[in-house]
PQR file with spaces between the fields and no chain letter, atoms N, CA, C, O and H, PARSE charges and radii, in Angstrom:
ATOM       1  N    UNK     1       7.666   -7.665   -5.175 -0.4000 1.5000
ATOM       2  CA   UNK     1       6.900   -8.631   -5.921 -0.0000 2.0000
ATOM       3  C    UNK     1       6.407   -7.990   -7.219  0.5500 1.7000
ATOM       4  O    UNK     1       5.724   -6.966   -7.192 -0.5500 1.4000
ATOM       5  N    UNK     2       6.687   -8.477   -8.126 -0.4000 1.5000
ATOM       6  CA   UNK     2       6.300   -8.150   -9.505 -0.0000 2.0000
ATOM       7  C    UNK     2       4.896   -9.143  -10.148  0.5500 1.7000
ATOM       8  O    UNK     2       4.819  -10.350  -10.374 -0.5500 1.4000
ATOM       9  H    UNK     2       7.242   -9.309   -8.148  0.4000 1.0000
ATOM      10  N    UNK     3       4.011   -8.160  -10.286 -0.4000 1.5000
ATOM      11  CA   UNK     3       2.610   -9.248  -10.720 -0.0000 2.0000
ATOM      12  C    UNK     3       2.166   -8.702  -12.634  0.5500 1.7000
ATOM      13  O    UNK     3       2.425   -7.625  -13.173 -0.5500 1.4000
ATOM      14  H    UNK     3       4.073   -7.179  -10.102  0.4000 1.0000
ATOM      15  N    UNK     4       1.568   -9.723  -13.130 -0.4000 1.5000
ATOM      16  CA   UNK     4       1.785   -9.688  -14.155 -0.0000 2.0000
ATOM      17  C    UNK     4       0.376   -8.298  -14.845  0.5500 1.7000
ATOM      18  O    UNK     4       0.252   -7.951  -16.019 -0.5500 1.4000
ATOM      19  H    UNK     4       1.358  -10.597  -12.692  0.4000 1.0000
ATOM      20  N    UNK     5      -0.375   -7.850  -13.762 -0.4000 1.5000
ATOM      21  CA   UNK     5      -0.781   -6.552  -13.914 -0.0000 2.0000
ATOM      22  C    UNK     5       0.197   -5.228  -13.589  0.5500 1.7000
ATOM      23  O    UNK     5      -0.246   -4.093  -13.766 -0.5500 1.4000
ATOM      24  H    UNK     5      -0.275   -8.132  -12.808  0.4000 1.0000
ATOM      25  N    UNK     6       1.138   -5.387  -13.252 -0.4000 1.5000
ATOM      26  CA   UNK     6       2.008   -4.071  -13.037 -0.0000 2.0000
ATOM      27  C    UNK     6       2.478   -3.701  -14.315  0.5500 1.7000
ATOM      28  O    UNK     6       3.046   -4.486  -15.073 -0.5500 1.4000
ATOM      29  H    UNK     6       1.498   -6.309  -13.108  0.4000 1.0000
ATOM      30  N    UNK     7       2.233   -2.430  -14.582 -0.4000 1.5000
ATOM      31  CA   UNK     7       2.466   -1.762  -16.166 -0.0000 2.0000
ATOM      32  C    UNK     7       4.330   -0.958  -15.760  0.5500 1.7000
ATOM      33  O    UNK     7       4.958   -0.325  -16.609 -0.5500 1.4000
ATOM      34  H    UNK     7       1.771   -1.792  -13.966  0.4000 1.0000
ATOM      35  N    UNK     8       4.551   -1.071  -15.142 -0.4000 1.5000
ATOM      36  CA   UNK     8       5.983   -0.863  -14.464 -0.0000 2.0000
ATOM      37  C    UNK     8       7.247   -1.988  -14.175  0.5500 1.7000
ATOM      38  O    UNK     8       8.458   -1.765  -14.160 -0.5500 1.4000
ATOM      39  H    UNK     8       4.041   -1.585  -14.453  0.4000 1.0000
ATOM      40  N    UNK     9       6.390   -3.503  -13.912 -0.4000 1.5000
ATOM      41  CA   UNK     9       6.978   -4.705  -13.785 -0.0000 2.0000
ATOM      42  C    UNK     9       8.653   -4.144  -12.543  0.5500 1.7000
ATOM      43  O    UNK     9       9.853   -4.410  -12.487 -0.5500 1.4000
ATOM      44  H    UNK     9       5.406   -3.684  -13.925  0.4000 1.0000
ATOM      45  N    UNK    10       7.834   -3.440  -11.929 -0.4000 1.5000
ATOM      46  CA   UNK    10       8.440   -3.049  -10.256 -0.0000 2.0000
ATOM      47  C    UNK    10       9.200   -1.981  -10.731  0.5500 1.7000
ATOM      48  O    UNK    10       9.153   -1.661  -11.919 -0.5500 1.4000
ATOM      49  H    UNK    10       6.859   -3.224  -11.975  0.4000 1.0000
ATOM      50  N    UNK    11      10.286   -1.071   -9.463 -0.4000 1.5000
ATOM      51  CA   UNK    11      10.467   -0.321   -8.915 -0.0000 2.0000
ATOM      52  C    UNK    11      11.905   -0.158   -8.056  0.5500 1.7000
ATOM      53  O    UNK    11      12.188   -0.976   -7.181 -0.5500 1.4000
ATOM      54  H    UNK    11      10.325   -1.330   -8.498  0.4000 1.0000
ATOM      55  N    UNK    12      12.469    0.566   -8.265 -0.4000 1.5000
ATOM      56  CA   UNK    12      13.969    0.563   -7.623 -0.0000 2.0000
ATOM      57  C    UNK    12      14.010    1.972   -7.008  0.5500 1.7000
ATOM      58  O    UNK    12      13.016    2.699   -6.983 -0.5500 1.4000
ATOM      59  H    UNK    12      12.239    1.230   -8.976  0.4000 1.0000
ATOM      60  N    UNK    13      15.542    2.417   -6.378 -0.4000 1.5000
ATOM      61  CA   UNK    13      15.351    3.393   -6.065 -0.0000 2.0000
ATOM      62  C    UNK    13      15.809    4.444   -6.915  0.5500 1.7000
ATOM      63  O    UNK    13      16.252    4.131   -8.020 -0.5500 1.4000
ATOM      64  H    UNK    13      16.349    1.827   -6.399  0.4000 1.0000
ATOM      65  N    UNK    14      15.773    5.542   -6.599 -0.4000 1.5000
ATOM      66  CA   UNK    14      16.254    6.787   -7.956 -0.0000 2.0000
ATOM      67  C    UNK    14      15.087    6.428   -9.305  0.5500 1.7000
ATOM      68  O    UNK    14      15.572    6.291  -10.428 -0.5500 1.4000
ATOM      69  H    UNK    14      15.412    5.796   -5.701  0.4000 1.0000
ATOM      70  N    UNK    15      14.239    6.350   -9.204 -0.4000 1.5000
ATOM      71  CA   UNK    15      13.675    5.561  -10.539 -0.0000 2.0000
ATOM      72  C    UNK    15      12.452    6.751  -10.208  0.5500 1.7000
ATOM      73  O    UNK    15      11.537    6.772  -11.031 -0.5500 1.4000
ATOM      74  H    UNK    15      13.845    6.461   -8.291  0.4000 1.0000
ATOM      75  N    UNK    16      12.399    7.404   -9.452 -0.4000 1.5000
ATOM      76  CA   UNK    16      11.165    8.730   -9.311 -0.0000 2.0000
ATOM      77  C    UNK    16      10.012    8.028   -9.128  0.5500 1.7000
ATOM      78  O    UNK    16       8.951    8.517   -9.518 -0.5500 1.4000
ATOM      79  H    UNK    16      13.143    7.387   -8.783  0.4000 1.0000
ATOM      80  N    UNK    17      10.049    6.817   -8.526 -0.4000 1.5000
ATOM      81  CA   UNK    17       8.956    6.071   -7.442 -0.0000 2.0000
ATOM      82  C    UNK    17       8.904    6.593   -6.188  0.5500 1.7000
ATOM      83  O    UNK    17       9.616    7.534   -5.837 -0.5500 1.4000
ATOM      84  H    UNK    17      10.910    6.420   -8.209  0.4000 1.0000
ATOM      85  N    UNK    18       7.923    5.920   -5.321 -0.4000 1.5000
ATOM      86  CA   UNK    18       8.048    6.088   -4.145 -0.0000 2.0000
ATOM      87  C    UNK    18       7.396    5.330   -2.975  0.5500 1.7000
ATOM      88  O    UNK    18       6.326    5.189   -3.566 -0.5500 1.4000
ATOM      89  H    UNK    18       7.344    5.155   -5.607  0.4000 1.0000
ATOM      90  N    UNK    19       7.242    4.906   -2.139 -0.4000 1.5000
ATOM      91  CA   UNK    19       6.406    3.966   -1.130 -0.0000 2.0000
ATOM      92  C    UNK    19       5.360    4.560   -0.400  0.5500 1.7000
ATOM      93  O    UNK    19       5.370    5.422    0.479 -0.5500 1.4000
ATOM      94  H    UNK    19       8.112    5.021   -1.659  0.4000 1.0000
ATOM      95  N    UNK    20       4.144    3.711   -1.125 -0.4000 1.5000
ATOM      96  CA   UNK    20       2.923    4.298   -0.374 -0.0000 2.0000
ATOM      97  C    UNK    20       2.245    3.499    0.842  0.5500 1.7000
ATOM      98  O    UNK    20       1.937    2.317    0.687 -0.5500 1.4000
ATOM      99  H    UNK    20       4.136    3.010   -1.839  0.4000 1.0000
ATOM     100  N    UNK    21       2.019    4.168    2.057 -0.4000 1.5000
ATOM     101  CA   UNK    21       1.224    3.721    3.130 -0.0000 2.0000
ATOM     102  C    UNK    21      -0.162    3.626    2.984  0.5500 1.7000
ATOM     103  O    UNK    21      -0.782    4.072    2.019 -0.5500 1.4000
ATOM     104  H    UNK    21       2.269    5.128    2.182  0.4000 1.0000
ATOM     105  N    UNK    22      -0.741    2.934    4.123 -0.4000 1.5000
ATOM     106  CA   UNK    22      -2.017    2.238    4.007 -0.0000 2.0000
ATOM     107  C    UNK    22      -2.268    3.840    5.297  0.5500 1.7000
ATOM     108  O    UNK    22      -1.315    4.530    5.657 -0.5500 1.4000
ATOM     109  H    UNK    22      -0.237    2.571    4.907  0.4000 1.0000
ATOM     110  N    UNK    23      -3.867    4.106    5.800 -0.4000 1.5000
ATOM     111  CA   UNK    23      -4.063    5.156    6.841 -0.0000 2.0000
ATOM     112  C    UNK    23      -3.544    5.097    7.820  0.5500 1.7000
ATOM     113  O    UNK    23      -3.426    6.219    8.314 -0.5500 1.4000
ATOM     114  H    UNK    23      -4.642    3.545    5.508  0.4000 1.0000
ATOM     115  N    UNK    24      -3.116    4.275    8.446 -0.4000 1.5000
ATOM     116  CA   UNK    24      -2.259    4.311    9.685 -0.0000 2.0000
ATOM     117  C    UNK    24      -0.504    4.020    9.309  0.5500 1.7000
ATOM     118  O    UNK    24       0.412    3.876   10.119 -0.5500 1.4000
ATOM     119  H    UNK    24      -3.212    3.364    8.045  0.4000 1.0000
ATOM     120  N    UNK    25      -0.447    3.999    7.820 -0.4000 1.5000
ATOM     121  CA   UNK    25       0.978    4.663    8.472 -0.0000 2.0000
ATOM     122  C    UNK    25       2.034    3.184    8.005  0.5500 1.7000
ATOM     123  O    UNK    25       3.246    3.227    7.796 -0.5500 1.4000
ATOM     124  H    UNK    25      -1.191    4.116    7.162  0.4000 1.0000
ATOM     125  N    UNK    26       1.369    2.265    7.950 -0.4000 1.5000
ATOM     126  CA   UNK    26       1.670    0.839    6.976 -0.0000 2.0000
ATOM     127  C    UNK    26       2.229    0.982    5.795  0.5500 1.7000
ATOM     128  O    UNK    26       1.638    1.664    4.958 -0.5500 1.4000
ATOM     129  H    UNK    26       0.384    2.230    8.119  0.4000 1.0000
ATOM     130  N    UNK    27       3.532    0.348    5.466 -0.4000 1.5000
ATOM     131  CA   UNK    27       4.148    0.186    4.611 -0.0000 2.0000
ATOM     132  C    UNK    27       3.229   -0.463    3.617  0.5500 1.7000
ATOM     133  O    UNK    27       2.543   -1.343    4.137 -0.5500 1.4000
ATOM     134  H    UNK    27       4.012   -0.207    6.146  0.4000 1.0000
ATOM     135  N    UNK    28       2.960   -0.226    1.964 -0.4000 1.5000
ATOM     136  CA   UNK    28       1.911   -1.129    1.176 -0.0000 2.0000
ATOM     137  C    UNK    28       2.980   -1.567    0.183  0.5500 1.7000
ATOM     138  O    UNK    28       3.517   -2.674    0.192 -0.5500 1.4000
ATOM     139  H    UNK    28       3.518    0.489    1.542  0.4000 1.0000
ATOM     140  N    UNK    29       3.163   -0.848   -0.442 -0.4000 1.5000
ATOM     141  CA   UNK    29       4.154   -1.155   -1.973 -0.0000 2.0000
ATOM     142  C    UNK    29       4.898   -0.030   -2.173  0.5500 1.7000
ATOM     143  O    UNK    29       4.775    0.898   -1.375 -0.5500 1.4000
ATOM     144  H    UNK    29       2.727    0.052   -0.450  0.4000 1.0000
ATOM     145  N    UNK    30       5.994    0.093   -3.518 -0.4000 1.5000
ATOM     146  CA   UNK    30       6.468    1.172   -4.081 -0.0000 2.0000
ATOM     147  C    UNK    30       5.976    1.510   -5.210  0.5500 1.7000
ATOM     148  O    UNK    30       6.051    0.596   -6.030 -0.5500 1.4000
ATOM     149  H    UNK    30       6.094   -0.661   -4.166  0.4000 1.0000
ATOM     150  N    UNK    31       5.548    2.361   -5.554 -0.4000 1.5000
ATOM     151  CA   UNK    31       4.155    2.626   -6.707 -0.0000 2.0000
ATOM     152  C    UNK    31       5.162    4.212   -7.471  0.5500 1.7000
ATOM     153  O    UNK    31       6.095    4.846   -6.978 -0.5500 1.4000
ATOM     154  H    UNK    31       5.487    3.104   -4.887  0.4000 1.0000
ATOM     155  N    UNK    32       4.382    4.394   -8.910 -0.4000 1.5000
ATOM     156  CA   UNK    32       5.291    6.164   -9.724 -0.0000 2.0000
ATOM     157  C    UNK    32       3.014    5.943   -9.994  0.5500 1.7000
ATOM     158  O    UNK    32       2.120    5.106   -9.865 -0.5500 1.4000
ATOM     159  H    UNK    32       3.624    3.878   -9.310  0.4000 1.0000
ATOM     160  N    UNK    33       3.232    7.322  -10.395 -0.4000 1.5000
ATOM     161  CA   UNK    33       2.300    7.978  -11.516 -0.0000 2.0000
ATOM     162  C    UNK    33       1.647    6.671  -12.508  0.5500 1.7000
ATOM     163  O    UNK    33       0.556    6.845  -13.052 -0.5500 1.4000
ATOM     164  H    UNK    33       3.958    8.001  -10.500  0.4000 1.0000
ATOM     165  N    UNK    34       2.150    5.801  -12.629 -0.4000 1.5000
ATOM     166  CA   UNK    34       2.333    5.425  -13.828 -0.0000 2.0000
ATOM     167  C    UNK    34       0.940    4.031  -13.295  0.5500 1.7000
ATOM     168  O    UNK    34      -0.187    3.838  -13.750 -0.5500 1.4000
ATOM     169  H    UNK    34       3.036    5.659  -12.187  0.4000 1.0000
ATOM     170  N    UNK    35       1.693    3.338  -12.212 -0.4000 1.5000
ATOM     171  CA   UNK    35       0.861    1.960  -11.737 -0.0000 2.0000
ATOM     172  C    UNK    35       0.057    2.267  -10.193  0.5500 1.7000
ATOM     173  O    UNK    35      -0.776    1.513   -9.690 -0.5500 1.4000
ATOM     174  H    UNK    35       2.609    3.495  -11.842  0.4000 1.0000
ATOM     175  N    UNK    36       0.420    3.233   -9.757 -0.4000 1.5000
ATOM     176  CA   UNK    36       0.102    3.966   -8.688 -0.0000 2.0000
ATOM     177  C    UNK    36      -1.600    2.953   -8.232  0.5500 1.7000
ATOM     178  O    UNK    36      -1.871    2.113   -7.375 -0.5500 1.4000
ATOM     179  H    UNK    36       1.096    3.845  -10.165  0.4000 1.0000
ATOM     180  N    UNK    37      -2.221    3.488   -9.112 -0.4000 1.5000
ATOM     181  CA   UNK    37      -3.928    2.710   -9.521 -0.0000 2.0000
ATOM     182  C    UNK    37      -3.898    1.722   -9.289  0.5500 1.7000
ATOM     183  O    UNK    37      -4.509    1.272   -8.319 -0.5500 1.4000
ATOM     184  H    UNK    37      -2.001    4.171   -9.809  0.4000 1.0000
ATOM     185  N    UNK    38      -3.120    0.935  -10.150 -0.4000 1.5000
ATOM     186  CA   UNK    38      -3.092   -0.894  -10.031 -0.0000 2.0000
ATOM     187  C    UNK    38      -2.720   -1.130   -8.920  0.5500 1.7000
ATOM     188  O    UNK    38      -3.510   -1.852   -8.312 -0.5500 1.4000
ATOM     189  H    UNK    38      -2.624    1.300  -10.938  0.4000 1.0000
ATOM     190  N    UNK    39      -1.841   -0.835   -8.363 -0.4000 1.5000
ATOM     191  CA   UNK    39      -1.133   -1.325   -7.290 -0.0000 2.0000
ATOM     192  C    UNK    39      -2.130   -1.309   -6.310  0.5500 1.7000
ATOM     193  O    UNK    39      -2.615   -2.330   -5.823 -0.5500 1.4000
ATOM     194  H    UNK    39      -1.199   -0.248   -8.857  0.4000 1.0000
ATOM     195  N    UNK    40      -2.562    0.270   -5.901 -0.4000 1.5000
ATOM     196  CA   UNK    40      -3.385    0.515   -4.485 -0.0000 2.0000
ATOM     197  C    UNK    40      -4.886   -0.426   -5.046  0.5500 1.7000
ATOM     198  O    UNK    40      -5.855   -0.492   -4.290 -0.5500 1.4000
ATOM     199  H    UNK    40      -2.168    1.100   -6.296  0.4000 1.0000
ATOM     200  N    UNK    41      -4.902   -0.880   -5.966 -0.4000 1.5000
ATOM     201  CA   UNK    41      -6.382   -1.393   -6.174 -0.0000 2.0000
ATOM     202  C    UNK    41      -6.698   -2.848   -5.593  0.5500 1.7000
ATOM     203  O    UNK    41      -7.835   -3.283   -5.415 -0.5500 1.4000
ATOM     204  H    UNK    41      -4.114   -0.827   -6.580  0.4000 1.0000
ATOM     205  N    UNK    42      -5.410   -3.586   -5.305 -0.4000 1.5000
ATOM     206  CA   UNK    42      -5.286   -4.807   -4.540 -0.0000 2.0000
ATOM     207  C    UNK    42      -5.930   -4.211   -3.300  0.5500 1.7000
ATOM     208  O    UNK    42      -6.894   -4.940   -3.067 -0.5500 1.4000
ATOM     209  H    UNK    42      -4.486   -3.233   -5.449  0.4000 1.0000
ATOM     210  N    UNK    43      -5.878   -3.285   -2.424 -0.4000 1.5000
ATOM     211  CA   UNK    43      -6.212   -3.562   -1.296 -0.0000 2.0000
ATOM     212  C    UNK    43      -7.704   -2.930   -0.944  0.5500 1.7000
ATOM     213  O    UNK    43      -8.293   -2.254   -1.787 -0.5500 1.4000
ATOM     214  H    UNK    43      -5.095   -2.693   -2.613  0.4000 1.0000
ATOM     215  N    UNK    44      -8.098   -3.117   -0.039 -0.4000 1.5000
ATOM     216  CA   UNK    44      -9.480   -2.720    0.500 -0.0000 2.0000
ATOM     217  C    UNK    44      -9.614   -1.168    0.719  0.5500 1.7000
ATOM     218  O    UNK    44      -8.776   -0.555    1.380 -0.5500 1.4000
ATOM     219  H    UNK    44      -7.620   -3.667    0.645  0.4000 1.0000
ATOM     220  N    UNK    45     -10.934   -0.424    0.014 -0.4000 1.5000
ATOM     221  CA   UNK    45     -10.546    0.970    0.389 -0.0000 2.0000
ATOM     222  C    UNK    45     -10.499    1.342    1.761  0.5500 1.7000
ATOM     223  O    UNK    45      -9.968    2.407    2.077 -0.5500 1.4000
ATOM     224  H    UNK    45     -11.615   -0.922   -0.523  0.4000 1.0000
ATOM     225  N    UNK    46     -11.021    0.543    2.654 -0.4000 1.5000
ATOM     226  CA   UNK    46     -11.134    1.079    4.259 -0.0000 2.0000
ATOM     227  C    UNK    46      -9.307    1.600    4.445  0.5500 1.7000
ATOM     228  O    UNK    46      -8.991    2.756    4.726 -0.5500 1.4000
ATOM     229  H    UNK    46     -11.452   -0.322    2.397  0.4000 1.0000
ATOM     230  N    UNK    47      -8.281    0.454    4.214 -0.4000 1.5000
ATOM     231  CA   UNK    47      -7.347    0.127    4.441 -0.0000 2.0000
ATOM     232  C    UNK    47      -6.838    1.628    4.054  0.5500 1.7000
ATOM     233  O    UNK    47      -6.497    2.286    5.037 -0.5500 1.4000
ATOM     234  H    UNK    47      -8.537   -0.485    3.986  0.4000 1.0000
ATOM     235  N    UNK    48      -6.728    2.282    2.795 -0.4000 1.5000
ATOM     236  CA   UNK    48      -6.101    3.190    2.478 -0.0000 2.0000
ATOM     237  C    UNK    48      -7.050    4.743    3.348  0.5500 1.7000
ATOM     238  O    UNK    48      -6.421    5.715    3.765 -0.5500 1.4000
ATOM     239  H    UNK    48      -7.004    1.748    1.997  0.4000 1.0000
ATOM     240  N    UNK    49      -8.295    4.644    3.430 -0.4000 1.5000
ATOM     241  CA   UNK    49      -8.436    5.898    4.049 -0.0000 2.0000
ATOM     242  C    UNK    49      -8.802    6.159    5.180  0.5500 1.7000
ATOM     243  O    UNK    49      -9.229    7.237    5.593 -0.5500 1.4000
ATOM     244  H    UNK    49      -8.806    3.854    3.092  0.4000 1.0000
ATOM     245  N    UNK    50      -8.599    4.817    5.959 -0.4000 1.5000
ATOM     246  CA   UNK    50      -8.865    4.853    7.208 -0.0000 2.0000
ATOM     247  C    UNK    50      -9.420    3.542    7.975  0.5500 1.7000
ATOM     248  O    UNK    50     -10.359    2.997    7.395 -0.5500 1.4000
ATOM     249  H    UNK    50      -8.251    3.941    5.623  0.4000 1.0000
ATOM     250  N    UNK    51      -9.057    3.034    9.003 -0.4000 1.5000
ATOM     251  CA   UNK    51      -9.643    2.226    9.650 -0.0000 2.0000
ATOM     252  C    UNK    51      -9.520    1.818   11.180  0.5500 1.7000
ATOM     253  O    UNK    51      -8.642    2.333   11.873 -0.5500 1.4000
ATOM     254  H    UNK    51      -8.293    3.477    9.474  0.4000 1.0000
ATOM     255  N    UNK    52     -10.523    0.767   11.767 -0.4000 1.5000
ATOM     256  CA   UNK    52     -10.025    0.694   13.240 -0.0000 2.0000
ATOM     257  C    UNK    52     -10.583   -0.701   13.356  0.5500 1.7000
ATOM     258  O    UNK    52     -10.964   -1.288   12.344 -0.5500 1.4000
ATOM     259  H    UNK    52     -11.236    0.349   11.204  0.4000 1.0000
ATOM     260  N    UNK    53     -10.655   -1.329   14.710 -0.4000 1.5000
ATOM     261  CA   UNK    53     -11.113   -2.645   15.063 -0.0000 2.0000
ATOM     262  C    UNK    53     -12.135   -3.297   14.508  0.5500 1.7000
ATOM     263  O    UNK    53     -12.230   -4.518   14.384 -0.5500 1.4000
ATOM     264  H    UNK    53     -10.346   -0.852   15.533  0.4000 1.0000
ATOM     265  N    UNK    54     -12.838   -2.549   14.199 -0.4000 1.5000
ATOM     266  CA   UNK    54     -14.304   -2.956   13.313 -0.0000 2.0000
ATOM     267  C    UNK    54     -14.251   -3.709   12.358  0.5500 1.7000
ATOM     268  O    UNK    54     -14.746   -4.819   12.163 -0.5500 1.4000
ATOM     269  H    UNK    54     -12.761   -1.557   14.299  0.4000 1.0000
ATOM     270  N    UNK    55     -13.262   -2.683   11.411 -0.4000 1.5000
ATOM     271  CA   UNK    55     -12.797   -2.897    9.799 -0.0000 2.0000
ATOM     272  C    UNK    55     -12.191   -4.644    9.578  0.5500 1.7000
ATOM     273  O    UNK    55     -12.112   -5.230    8.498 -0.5500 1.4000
ATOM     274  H    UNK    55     -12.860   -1.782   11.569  0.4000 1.0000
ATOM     275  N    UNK    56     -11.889   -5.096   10.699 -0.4000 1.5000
ATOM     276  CA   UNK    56     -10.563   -5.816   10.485 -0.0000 2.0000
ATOM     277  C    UNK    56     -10.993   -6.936   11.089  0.5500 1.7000
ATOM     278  O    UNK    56     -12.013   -6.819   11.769 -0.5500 1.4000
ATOM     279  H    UNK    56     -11.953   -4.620   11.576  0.4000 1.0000
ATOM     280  N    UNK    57     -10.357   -8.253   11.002 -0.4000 1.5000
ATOM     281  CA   UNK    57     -10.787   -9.825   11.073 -0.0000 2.0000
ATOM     282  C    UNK    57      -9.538  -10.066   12.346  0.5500 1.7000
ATOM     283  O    UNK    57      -9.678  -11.157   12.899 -0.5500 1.4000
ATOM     284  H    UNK    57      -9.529   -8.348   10.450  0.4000 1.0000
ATOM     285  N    UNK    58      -8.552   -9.361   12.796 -0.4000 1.5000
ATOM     286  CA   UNK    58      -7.323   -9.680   13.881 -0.0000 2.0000
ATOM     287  C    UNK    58      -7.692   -8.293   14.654  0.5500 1.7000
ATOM     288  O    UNK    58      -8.508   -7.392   14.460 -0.5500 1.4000
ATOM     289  H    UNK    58      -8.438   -8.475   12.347  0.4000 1.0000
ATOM     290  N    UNK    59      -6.516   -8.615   15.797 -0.4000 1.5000
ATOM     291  CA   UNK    59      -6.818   -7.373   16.356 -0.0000 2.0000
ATOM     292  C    UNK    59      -5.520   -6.359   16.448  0.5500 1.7000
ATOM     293  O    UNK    59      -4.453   -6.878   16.776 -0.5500 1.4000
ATOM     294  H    UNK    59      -5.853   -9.348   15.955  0.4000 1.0000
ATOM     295  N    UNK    60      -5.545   -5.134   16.214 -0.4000 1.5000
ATOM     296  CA   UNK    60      -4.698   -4.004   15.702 -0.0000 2.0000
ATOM     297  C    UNK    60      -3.755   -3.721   17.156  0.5500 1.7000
ATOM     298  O    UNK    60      -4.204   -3.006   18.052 -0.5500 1.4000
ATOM     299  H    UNK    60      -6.411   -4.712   15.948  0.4000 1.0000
ATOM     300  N    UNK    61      -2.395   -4.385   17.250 -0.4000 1.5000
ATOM     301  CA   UNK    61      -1.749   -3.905   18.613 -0.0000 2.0000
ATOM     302  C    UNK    61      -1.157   -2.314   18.196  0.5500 1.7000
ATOM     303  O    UNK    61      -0.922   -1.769   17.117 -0.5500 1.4000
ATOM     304  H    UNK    61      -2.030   -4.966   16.522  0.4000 1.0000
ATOM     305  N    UNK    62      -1.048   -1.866   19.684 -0.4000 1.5000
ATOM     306  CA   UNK    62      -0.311   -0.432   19.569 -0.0000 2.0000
ATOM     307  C    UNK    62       0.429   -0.572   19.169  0.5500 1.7000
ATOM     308  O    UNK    62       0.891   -1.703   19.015 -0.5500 1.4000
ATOM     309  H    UNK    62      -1.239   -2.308   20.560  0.4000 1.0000
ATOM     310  N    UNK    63       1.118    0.749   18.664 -0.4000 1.5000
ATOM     311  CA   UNK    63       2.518    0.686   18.633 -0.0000 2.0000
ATOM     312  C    UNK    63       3.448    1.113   19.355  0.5500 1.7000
ATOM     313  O    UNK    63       3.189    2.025   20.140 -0.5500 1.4000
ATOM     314  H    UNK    63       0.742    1.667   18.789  0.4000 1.0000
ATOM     315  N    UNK    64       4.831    0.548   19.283 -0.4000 1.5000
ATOM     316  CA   UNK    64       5.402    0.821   20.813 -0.0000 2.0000
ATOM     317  C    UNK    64       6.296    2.221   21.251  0.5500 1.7000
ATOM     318  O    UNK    64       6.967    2.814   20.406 -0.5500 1.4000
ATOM     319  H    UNK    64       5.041   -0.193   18.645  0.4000 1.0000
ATOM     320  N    UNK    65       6.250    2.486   22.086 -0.4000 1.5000
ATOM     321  CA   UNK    65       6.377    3.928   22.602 -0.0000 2.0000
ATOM     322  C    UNK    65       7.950    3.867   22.177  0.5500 1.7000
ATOM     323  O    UNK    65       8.678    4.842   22.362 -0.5500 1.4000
ATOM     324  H    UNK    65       5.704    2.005   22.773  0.4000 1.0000
């Protein structure tokens, strides 16, 4: 998804990007140096440095063995 705050207007591969996770390990976006900021700024800081049942409005299933 390309939003009209991305100073990159997205991301491919070989392009010296890379895909950043949320604290547990969640796929978020593909972010460089460049939009890295913008990007992670959509989401909630709990989300990126940590969270558990509390944090959250659903409830978090395991994951499977």
């Amino acid at each position: 998804m390309i939003e009209d705050n991305d100073p990159c207007r997205g991301h491919t591969k070989n392009d010296g990007s890379w895909w950043e996770h949320d604290a547990q390990g969640i796929l978020l976006c593909r972010v460089c140096s460049k939009c890295r900021s913008v990007k992670l700024s959509r989401y909630r800081p709990e989300i990126l440095t940590g969270y558990d049942q509390s944090d959250v409005d659903e409830p978090i299933e395991a994951e499977p063995v």
